[in-house]
N, CA, C and O atoms as CSV, one atom per row, in Angstrom:
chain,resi,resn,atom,element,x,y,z
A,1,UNK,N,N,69.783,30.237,99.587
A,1,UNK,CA,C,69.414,30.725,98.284
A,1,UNK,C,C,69.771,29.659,97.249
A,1,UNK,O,O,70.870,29.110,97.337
A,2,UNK,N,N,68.843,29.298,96.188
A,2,UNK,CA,C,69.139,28.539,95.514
A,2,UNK,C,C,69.103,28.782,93.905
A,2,UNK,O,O,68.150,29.072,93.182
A,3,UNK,N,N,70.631,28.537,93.562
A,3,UNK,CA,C,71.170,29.023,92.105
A,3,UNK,C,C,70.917,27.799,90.993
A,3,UNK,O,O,70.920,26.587,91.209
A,4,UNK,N,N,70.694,28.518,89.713
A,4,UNK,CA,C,71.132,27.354,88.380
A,4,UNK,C,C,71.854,27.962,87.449
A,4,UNK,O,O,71.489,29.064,87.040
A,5,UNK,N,N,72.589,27.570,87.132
A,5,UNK,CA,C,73.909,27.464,86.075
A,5,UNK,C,C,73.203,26.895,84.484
A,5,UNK,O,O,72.815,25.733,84.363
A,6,UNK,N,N,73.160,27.427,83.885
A,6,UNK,CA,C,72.886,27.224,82.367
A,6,UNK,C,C,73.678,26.317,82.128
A,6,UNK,O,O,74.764,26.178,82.691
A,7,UNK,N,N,73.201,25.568,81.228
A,7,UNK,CA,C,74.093,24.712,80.363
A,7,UNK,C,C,75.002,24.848,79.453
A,7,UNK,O,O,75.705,23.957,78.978
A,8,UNK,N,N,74.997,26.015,79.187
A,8,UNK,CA,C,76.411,26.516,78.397
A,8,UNK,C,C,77.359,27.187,79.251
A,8,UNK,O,O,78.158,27.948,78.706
A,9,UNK,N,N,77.406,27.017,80.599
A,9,UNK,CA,C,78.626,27.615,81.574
A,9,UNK,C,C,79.403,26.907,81.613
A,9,UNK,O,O,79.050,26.178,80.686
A,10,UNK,N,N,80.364,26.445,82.022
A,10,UNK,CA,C,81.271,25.586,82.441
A,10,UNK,C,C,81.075,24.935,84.011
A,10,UNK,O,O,81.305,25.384,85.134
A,11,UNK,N,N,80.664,23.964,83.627
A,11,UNK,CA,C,80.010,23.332,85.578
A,11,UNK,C,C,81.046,23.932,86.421
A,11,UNK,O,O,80.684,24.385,87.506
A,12,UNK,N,N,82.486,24.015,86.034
A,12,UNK,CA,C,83.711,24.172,87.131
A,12,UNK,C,C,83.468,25.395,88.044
A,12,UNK,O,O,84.145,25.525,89.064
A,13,UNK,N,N,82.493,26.322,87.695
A,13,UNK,CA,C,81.743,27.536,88.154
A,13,UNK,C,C,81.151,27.255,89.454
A,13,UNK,O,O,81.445,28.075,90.324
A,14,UNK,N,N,80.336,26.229,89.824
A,14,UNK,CA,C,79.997,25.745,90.822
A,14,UNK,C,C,80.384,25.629,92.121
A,14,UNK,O,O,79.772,25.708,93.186
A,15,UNK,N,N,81.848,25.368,91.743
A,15,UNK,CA,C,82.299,24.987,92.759
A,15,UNK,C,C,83.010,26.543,93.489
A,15,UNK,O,O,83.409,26.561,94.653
A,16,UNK,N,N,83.070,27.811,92.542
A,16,UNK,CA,C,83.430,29.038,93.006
A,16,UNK,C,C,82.155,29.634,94.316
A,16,UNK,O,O,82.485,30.369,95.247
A,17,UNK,N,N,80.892,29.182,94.125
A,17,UNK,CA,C,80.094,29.419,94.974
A,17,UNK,C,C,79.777,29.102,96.375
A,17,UNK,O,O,78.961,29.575,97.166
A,18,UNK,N,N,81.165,27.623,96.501
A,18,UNK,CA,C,80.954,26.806,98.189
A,18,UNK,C,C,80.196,26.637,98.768
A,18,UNK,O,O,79.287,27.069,98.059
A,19,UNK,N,N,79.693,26.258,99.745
A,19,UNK,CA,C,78.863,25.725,100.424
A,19,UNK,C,C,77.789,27.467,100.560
A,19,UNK,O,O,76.714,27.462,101.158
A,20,UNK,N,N,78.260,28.551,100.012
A,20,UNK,CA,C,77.399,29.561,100.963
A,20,UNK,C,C,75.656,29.722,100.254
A,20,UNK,O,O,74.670,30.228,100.790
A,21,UNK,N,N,75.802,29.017,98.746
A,21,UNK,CA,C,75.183,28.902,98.018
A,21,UNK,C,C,74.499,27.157,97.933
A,21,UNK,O,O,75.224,26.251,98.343
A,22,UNK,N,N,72.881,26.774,97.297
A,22,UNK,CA,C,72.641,25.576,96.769
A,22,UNK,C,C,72.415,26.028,95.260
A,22,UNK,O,O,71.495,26.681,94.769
A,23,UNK,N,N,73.701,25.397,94.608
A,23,UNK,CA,C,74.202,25.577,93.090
A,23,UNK,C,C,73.623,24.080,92.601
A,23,UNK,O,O,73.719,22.995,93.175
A,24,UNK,N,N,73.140,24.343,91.638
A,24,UNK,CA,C,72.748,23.013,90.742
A,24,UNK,C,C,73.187,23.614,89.015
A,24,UNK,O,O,73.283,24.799,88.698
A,25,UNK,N,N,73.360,22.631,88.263
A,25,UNK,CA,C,73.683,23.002,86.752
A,25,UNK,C,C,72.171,22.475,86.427
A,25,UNK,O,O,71.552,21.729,87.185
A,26,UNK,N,N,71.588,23.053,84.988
A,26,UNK,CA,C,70.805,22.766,84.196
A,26,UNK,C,C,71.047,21.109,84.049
A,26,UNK,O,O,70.077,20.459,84.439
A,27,UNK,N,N,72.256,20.267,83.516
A,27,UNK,CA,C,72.721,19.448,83.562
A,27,UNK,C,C,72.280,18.680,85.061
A,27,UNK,O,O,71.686,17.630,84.814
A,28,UNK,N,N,72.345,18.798,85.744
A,28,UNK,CA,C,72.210,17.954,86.831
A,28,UNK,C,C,71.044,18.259,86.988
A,28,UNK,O,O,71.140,17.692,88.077
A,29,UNK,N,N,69.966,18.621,86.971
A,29,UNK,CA,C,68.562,18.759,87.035
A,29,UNK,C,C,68.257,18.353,85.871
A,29,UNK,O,O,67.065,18.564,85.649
A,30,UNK,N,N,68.811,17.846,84.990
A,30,UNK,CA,C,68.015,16.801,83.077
A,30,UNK,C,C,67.396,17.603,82.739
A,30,UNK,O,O,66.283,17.325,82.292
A,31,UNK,N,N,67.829,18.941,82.800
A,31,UNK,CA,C,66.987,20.090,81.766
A,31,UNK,C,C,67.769,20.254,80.526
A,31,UNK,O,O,67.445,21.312,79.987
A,32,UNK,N,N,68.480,19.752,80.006
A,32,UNK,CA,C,69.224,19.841,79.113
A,32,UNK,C,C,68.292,19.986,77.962
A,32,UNK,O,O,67.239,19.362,77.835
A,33,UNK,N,N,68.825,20.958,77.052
A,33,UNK,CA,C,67.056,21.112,75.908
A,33,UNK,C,C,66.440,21.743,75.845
A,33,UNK,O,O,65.897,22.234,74.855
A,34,UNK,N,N,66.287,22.002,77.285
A,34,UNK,CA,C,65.155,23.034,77.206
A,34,UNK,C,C,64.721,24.752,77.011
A,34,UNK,O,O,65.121,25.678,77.716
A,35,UNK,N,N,63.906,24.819,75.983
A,35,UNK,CA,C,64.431,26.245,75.634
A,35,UNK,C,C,64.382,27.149,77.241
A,35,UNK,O,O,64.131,26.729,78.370
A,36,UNK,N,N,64.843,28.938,76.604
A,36,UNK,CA,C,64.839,29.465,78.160
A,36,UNK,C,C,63.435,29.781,79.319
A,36,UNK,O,O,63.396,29.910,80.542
A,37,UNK,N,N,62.134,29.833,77.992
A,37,UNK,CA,C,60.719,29.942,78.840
A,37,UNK,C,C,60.283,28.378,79.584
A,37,UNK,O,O,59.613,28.290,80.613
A,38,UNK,N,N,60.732,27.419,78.945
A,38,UNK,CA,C,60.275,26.098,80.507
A,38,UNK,C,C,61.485,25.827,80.918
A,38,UNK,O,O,61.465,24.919,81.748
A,39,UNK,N,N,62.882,26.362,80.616
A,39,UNK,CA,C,63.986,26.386,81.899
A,39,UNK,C,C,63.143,27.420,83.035
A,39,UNK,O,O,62.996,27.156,84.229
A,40,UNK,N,N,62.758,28.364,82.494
A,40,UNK,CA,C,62.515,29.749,84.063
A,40,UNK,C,C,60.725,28.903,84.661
A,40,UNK,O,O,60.289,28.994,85.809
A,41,UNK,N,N,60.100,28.240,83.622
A,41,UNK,CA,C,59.007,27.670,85.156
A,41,UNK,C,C,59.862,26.510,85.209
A,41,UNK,O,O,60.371,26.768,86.300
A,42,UNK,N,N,60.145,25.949,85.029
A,42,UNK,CA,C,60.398,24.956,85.926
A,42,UNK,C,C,61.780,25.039,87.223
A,42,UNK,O,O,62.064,24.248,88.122
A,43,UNK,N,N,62.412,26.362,86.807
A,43,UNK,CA,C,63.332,26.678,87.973
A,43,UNK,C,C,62.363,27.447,89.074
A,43,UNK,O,O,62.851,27.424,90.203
A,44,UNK,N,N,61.331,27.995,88.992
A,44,UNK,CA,C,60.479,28.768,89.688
A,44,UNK,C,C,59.977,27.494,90.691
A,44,UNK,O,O,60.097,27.630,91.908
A,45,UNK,N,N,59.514,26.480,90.224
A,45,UNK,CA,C,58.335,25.319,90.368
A,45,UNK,C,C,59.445,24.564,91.262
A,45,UNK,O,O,59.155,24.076,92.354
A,46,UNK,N,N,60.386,24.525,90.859
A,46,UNK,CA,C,61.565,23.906,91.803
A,46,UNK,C,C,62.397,24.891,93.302
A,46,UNK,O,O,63.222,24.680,94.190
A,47,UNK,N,N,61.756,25.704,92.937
A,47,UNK,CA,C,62.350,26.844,94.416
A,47,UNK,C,C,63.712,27.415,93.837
A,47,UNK,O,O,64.614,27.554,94.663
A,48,UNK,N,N,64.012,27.811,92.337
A,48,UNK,CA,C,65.380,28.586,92.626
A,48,UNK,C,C,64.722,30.140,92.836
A,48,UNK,O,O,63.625,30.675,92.673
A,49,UNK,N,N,66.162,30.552,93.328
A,49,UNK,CA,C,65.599,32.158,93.380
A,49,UNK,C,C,66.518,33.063,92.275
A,49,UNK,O,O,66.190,34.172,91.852
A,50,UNK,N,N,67.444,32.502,92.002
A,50,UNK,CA,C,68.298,32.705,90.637
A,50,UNK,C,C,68.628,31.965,89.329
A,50,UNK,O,O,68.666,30.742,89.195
A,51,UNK,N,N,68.837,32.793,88.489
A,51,UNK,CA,C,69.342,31.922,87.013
A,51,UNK,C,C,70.111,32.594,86.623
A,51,UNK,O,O,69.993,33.811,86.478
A,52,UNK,N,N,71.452,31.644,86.269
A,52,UNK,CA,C,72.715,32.548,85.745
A,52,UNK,C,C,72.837,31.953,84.043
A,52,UNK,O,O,73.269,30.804,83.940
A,53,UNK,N,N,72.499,32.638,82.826
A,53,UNK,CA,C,72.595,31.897,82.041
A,53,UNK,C,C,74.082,32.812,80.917
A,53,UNK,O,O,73.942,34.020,80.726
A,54,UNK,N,N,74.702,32.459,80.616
A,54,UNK,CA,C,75.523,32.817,79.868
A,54,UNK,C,C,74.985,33.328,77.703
A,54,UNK,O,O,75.574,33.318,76.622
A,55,UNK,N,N,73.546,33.688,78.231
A,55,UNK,CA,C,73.076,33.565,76.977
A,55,UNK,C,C,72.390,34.871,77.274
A,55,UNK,O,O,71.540,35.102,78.134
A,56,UNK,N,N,73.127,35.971,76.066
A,56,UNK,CA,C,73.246,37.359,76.369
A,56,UNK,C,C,71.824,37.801,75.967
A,56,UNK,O,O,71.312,38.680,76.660
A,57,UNK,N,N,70.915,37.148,74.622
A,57,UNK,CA,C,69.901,37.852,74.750
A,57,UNK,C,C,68.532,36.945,75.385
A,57,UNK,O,O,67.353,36.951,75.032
A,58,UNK,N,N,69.069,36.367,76.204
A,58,UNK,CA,C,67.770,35.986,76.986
A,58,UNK,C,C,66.588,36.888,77.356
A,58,UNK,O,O,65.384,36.649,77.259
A,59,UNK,N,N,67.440,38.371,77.961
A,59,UNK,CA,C,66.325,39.415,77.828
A,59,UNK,C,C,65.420,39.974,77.127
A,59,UNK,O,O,64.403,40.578,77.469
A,60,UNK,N,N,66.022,39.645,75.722
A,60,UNK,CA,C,64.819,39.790,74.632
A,60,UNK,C,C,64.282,38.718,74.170
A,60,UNK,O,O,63.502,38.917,73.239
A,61,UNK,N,N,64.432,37.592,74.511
A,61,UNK,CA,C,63.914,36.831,73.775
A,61,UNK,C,C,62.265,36.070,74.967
A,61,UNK,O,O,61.349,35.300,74.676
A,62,UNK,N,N,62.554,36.657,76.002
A,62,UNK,CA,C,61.599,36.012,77.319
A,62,UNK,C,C,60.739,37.719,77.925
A,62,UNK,O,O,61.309,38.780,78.178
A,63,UNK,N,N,59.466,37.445,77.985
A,63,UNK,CA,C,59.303,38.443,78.839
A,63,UNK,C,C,59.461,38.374,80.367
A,63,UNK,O,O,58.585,38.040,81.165
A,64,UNK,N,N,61.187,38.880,80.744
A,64,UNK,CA,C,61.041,38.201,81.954
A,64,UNK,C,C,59.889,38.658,83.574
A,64,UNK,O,O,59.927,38.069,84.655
A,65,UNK,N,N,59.135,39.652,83.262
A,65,UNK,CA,C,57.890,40.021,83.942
A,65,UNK,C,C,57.188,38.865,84.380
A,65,UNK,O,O,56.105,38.968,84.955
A,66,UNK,N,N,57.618,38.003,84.197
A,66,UNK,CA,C,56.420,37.212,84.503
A,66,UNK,C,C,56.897,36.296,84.762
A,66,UNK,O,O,56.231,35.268,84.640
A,67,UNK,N,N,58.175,36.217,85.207
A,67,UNK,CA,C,58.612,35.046,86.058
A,67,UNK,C,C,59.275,35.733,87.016
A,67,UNK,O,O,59.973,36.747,87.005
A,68,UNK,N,N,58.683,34.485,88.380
A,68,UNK,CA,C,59.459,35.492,89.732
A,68,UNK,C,C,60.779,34.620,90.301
A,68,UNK,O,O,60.910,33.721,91.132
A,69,UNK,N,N,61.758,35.417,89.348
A,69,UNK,CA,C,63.405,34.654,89.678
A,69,UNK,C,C,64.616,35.932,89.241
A,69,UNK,O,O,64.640,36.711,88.289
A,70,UNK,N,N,65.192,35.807,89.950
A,70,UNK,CA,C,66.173,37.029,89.581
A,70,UNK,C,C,67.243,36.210,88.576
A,70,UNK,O,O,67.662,35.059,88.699
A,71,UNK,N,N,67.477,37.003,87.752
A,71,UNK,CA,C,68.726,36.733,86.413
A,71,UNK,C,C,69.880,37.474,86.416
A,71,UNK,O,O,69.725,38.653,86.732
A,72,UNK,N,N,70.986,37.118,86.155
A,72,UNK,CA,C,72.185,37.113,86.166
A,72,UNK,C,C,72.694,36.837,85.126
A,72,UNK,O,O,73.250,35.745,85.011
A,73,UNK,N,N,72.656,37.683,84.136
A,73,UNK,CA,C,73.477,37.502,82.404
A,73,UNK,C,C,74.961,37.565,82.910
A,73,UNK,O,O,75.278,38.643,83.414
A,74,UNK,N,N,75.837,36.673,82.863
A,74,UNK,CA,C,77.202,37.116,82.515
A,74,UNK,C,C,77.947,37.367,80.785
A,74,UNK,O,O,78.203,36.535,79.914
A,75,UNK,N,N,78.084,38.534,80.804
A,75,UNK,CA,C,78.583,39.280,79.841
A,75,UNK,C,C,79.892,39.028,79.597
A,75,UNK,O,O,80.646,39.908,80.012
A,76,UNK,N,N,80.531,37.867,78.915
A,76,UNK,CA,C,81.980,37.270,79.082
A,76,UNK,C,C,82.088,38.023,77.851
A,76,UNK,O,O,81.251,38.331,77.002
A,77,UNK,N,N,83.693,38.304,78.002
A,77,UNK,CA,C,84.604,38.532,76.086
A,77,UNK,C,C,84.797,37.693,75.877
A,77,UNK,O,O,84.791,37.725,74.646
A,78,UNK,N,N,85.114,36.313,76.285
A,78,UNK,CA,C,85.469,35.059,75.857
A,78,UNK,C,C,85.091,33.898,76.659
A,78,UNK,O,O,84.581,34.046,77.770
A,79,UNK,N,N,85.283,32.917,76.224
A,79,UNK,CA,C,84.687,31.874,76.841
A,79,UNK,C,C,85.847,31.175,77.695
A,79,UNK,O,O,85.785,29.958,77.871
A,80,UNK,N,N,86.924,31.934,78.237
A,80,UNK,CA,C,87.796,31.404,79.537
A,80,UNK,C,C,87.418,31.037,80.172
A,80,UNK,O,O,86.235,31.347,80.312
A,81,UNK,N,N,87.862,30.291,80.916
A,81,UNK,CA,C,87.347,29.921,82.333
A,81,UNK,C,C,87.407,30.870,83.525
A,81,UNK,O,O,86.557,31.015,84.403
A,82,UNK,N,N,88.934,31.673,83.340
A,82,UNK,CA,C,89.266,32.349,84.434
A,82,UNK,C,C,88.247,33.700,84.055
A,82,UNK,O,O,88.129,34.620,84.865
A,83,UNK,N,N,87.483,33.706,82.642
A,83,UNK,CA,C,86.956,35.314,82.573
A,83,UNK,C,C,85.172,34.901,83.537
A,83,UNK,O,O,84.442,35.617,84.222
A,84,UNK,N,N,85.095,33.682,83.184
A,84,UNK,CA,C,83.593,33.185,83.753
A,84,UNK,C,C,84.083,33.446,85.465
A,84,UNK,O,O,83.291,34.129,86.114
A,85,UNK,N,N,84.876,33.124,85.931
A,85,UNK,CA,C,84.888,32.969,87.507
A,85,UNK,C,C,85.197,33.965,87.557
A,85,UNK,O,O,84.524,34.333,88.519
A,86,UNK,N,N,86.026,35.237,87.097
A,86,UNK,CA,C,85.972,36.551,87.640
A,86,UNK,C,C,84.808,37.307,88.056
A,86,UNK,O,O,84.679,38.215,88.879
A,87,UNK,N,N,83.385,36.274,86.720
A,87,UNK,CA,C,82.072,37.072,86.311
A,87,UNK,C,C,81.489,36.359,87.352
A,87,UNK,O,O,80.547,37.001,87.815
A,88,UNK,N,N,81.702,35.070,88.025
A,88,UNK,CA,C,81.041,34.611,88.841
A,88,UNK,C,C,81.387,35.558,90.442
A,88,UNK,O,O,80.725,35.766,91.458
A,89,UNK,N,N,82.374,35.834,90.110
A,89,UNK,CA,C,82.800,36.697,91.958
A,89,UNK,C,C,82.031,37.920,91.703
A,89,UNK,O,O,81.147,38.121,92.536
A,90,UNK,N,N,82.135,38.747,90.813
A,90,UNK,CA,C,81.112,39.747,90.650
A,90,UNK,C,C,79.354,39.436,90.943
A,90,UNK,O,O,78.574,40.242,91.449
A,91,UNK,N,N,79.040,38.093,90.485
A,91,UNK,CA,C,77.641,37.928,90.618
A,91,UNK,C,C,77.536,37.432,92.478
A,91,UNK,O,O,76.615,37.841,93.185
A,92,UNK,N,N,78.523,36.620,92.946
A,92,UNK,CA,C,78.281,36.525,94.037
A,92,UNK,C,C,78.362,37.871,94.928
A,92,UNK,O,O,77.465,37.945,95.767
A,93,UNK,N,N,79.087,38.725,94.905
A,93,UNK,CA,C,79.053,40.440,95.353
A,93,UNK,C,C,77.759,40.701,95.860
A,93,UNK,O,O,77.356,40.748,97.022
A,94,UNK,N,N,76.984,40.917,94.407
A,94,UNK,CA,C,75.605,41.496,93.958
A,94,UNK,C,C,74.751,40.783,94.753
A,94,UNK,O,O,74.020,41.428,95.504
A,95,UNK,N,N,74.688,39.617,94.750
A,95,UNK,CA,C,74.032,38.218,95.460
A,95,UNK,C,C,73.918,38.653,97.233
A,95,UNK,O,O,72.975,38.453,98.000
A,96,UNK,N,N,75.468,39.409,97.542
A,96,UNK,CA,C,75.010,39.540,98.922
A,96,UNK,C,C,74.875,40.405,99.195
A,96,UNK,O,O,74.644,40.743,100.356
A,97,UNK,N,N,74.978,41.254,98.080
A,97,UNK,CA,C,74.407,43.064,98.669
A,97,UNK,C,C,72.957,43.081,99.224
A,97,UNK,O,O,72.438,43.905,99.977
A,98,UNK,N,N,72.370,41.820,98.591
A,98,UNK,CA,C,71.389,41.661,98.925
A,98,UNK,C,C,69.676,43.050,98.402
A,98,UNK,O,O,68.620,43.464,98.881
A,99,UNK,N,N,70.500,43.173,97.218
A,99,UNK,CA,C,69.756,44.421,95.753
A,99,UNK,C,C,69.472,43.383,94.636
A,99,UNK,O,O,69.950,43.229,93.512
A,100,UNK,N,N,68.796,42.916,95.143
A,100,UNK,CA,C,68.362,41.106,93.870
A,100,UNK,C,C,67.059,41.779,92.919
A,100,UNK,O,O,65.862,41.797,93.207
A,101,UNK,N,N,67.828,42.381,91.542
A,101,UNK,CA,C,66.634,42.781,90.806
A,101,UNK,C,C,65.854,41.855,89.341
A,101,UNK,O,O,66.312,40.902,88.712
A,102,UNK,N,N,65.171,42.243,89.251
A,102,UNK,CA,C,64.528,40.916,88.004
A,102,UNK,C,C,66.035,40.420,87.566
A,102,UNK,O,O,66.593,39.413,88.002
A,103,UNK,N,N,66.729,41.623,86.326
A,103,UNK,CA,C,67.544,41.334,85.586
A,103,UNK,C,C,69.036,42.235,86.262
A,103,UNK,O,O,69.181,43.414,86.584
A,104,UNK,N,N,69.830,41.240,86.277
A,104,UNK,CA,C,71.277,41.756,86.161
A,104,UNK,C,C,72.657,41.757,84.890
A,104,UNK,O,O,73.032,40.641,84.532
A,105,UNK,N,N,73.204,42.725,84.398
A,105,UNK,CA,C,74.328,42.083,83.604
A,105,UNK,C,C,75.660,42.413,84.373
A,105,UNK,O,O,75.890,43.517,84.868
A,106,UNK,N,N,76.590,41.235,84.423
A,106,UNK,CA,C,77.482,41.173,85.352
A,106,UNK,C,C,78.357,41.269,83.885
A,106,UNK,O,O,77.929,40.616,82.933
A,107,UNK,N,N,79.600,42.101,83.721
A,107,UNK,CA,C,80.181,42.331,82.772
A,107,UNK,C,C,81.610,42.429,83.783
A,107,UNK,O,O,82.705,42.682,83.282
């Protein structure tokens, strides 16, 4: 399964996913910039099957119907590190329940 990490996460997130996951950052793919409608085709066009973006109203601002990638809002109170990797073990959970719906909020 292959994940992307927004550019406003903290890359150190990445490495919570290990080998069971192929994790790439926005950053390491030179998408940096790009608003969230040609981040989701061009993560489609590239084979991810997820997008984790730390940007709460992505849901309103994209109709996400019409892109075929499952999303993963993490819903942080703060921008910790340790509150992002708690939100990241929750998204990996969900990930292997293997219940992958358009939109998720991992809170």
């Amino acid at each position: 399964m292959k994940i992307s990490l927004d550019e406003n996460l903290p890359t150190s997130l990445k490495a919570i996913f290990r080998s069971q996951f192929a994790v790439k950052t926005v950053h390491e793919m030179n998408w940096l910039g790009k608003n969230n409608g040609e981040l989701l085709e061009l993560m489609i066009f590239h084979g991810f099957d997820i997008f984790i973006p730390g940007d709460k109203n992505l849901q309103y601002q994209q109709n996400l119907d019409k892109f075929n990638i499952s999303i993963f809002i993490l819903d942080a109170v703060n921008n910790r590190p340790e509150t992002f990797h708690s939100l990241i073990e929750k998204t990996i959970t969900r990930i292997n329940s293997s219940n992958l719906q358009k939109l998720t909020i991992i809170s």
